[in-house]
C-alpha positions as CSV (number, residue, x, y, z in Angstrom):
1,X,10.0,-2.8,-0.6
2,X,7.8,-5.3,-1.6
3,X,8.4,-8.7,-2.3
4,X,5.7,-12.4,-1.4
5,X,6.0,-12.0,2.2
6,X,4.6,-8.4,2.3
7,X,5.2,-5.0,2.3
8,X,8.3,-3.5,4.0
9,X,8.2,-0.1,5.4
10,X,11.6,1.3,5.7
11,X,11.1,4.1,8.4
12,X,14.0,6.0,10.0
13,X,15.4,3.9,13.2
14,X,13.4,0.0,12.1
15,X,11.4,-1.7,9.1
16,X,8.0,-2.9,9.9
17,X,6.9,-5.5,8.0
18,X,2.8,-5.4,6.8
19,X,2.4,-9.8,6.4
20,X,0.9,-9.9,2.6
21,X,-2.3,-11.5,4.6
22,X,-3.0,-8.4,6.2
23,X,-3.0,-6.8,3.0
24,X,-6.6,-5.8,2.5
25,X,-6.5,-3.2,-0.7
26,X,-4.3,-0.5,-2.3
27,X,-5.5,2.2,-4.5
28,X,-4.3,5.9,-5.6
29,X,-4.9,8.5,-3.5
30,X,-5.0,12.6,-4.2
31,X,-4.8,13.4,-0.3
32,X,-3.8,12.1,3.4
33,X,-4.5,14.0,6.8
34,X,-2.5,17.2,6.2
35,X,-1.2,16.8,2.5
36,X,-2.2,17.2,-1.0
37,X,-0.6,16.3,-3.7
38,X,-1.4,16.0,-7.5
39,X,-4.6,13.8,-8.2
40,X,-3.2,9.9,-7.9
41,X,0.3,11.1,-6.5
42,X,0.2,8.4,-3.3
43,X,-0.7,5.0,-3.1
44,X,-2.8,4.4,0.2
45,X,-1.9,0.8,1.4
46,X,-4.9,-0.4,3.7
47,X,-3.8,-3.3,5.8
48,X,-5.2,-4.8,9.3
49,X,-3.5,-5.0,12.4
50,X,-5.5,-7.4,14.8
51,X,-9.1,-6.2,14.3
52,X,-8.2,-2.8,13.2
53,X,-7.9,-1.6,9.8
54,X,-4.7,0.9,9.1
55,X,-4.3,3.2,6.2
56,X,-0.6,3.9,5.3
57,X,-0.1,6.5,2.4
58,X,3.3,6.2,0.4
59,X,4.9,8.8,-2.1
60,X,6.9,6.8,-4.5
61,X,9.5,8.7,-6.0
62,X,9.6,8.3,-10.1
63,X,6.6,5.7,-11.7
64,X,4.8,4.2,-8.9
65,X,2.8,1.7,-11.5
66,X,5.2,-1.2,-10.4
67,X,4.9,-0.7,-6.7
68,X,1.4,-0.8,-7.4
69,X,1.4,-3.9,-9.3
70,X,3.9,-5.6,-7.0
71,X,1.3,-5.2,-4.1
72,X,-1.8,-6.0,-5.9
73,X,-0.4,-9.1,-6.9
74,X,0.5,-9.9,-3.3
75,X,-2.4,-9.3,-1.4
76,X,-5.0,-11.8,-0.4
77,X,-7.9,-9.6,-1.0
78,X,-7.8,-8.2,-5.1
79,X,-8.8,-4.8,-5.2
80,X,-11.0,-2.9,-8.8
81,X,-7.8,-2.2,-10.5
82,X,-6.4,-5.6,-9.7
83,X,-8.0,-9.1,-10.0
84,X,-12.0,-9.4,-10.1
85,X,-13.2,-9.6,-6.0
């Protein structure tokens, strides 16, 4: 879910919550440690936690422009495909 106050990642047994001020970029991505999927078919959320920089990978099911969108608009630090840097 995504909404102003961040990104919500709805994983079996909690939520975590990734603040939209630790949003640092999210862009399509073909492939993550041990998948592949068709060219653009995850969205790689890069976010920090304290001083370290975390890349989360999500599979939206159906059109994932909005989910996209949604997050671009939220983060503090626009991205190529979002507002100018």
């Amino acid at each position: 879910a995504v909404g102003p106050a961040g990104v919500v990642l709805d994983l079996p047994g909690t939520a975590v919550l990734v603040p939209a001020a630790d949003l640092v970029r999210v862009e399509r991505a073909t492939w993550t440690i041990d998948r592949v999927v068709e060219p653009g078919g995850l969205l790689k959320v890069v976010w920090r936690l304290g001083g370290c920089d975390l890349d989360t990978y999500l599979r939206v099911t159906g059109d994932d422009a909005p989910v996209l969108a949604a997050i671009e608009d939220i983060q503090p630090h626009p991205t190529a495909s979002g507002a100018a840097a």
